[in-house]
C-alpha positions in Angstrom: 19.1 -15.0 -11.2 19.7 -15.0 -14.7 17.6 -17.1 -18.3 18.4 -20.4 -17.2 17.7 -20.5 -13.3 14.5 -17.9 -13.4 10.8 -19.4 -12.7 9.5 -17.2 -15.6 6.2 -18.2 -17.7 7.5 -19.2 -21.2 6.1 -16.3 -23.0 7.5 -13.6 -21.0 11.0 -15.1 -20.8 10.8 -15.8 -24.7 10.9 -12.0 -24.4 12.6 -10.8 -21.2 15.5 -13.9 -21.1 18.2 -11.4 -22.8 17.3 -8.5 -19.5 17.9 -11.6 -17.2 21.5 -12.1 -18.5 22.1 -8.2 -18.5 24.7 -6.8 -16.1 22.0 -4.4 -14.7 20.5 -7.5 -13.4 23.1 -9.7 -12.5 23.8 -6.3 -10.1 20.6 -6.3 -8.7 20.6 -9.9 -8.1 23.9 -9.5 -6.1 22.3 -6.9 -4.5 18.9 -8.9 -3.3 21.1 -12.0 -2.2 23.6 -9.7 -0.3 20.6 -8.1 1.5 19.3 -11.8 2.2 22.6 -12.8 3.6 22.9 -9.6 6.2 19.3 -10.9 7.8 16.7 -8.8 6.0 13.6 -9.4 5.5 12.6 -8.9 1.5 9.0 -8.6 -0.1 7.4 -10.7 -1.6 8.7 -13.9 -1.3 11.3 -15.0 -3.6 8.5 -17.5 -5.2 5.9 -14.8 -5.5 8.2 -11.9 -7.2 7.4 -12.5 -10.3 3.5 -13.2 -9.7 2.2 -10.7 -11.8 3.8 -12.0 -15.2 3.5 -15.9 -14.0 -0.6 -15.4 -13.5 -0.7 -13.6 -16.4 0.7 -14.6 -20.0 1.6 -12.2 -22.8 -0.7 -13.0 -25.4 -3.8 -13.0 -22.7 -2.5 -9.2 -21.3 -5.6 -6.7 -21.9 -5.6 -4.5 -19.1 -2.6 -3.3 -17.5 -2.9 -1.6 -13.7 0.6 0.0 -12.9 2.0 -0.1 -9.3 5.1 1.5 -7.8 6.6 -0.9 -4.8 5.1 -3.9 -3.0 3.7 -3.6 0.1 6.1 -3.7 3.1 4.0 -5.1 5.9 4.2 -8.9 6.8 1.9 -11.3 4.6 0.8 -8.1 2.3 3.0 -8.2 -0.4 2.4 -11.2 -3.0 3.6 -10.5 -6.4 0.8 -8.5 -7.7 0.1 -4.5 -7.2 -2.1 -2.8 -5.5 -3.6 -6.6 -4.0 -2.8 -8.3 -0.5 -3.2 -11.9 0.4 -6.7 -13.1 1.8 -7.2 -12.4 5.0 -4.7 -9.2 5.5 -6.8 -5.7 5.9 -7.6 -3.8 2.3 -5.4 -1.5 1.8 -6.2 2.4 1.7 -5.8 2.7 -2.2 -7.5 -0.4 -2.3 -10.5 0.8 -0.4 -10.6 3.5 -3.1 -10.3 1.7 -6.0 -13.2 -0.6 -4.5 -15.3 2.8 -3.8 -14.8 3.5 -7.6 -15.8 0.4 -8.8 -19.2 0.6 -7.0 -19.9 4.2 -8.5 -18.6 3.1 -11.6 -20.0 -0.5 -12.3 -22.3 -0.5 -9.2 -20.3 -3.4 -7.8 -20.0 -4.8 -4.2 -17.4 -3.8 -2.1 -15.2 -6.6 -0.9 -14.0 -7.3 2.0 -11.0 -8.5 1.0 -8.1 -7.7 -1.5 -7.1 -10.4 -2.7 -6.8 -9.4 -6.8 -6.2 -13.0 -8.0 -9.2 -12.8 -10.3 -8.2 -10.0 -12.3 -4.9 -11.3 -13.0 -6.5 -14.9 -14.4 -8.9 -12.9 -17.0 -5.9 -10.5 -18.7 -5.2 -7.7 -16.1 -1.4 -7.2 -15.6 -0.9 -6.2 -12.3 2.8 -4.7 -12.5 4.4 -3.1 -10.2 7.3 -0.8 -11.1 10.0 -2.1 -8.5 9.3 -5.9 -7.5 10.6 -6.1 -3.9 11.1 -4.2 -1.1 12.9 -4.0 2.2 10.4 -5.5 5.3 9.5 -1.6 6.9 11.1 0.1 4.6 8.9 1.8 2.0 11.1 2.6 -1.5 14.6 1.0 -0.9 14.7 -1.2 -3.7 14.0 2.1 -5.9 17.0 2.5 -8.5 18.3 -0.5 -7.7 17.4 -2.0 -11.5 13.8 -3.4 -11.5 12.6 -0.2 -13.3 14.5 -1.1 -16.1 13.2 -4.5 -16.5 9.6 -3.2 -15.8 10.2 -0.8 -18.8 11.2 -3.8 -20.7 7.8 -5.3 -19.5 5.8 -2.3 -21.2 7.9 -2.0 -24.0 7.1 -5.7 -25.0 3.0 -5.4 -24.6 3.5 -2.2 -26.2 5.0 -3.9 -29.2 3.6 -7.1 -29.1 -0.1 -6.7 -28.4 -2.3 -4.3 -29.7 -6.0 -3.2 -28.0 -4.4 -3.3 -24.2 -6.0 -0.8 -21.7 -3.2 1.0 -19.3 -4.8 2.4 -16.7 -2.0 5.2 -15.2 -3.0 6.1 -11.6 -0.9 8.9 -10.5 2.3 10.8 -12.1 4.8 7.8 -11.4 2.9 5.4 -13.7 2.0 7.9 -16.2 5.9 9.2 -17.0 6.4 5.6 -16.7 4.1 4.8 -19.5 5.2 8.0 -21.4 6.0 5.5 -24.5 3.1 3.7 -24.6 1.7 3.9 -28.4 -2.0 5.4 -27.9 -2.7 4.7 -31.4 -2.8 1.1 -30.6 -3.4 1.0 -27.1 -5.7 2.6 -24.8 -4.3 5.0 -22.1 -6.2 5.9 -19.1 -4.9 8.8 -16.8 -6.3 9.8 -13.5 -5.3 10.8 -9.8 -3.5 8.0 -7.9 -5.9 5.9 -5.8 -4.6 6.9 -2.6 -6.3 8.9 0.4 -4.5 11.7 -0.4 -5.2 12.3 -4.0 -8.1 9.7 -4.8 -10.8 13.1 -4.2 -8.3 15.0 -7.1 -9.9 12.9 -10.1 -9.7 9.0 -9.0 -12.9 8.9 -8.2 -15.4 9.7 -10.4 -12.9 8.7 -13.0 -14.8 6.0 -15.0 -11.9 3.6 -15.9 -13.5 0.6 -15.5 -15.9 0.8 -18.0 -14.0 3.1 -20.3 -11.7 -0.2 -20.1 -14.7 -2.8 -20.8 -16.3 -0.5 -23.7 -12.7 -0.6 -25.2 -12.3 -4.2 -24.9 -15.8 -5.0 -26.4 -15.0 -2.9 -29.1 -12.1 -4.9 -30.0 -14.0 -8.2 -30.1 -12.5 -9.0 -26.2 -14.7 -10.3 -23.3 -15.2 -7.2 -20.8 -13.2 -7.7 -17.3 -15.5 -9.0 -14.4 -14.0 -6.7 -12.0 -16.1 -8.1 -8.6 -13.7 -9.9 -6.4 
C-alpha cells in the first residue's frame, strides 16, 4: 500500500499521498498483509477500507461523525462508522442514534443501517482505526491508522472551513482536541452506546444544532432519514 497502488479519491490522496509513502504505513501495511497470509479474517474488505473518504470528497465534507473501530461481525463492517450493510441487524449505538434523531428532528426510525445517504450529502463517516481482526474487538488499535486518521482531521481542519464534528464520547473528543472551533463547529456529547447514550446522547440536539450551522453558512441542511 503506498501513493501509487492505493484506490484513494483524487482529492484526498492530493492530500494524504505523502502518509501513504511514510514508514508508519508501509509498517502497518506489512502488518495487514502478514495477518492476511496467517488465515485471518480482516474487516472491512480490502475494497471497502477506505469507504468513508471514497464516498465522500474533501471539498463536499460538512459534517464529520467520528468512529473508533469497524465492526467485527461478518457482513457488518463496510467502510463507514457507526453503519452496517443492508440487511444486517442495527446496531446498539445505531438504535440510539436513530432514537435521537426522532426526538430531535421527529424522524422515522429505520429499520436498517445502512448510512450510505449521509456519506453522498457531505457527512464523513471516519472511523479512527480502519480494520479490524474478524471477533476481535480493538486489535488493529496502535498499529498506525490513528495517525493517518489524524492526518484526515488535520486536512478538513485546514482545508475547509464551516464543518460540523460531531464528538460522541471521550475517544473522539481527545481525538478532535485540535480541531479549530473558531472555524469549525464542535459538538460534544455522551457516546451513543447503551451504556452511556442516557449520560447526555440523548437529548443532545446535534442534529439540528448541525443543520442550523450549515444553513447559516449558506450550506443545504443534512436530510438525515435513511
Amino acid at each position: 500500500m503506498n501513493s501509487r497502488t492505493v484506490d484513494l479519491e483524487p482529492e484526498w490522496l492530493n492530500h494524504l499521498q505523502q502518509e501513504f509513502d511514510a514508514d508508519y504505513m508501509q509498517t502497518l501495511s506489512a502488518f495487514l498483509r502478514s495477518e492476511l497470509a496467517s488465515g485471518k479474517t480482516i474487516y472491512p474488505a480490502a475494497h471497502n477500507i477506505f469507504t468513508a473518504l471514497n464516498k465522500t470528497p474533501l471539498s463536499q465534507v460538512r459534517v464529520v461523525i467520528l468512529g473508533q473501530d469497524p465492526y467485527h461481525g461478518l457482513d457488518q463492517a463496510h467502510g463507514l462508522s457507526f453503519s452496517v450493510l443492508p440487511g444486517e441487524r442495527v446496531p446498539p449505538s445505531l438504535k440510539n442514534i436513530y432514537k435521537e434523531l426522532h426526538n430531535d428532528l421527529g424522524l422515522d426510525i429505520p429499520a436498517h443501517g445502512h448510512l450510505q445517504a449521509w456519506a453522498d450529502q457531505g457527512v464523513l463517516l471516519l472511523n479512527s482505526v480502519l480494520t479490524v481482526e474478524k471477533a476481535q474487538a480493538g486489535s488493529h488499535q496502535g498499529k498506525g491508522w490513528e495517525r493517518f486518521t489524524d492526518q484526515v482531521i488535520s486536512v478538513i481542519n485546514r482545508e475547509c472551513a464551516g464543518v460540523a464534528f460531531l464528538l460522541w464520547g471521550a475517544y473522539a473528543q481527545k481525538k478532535g482536541q485540535a480541531i479549530d472551533a473558531n472555524k469549525h463547529l464542535v459538538l460534544s456529547a455522551p457516546h451513543p452506546s447503551p451504556l452511556s447514550a442516557h449520560r447526555g446522547f440523548l437529548g443532545c440536539g446535534h442534529f439540528s444544532q448541525t443543520n442550523e450551522y450549515l444553513l447559516a453558512n449558506g450550506y443545504r441542511a443534512i436530510d438525515w432519514q435513511v
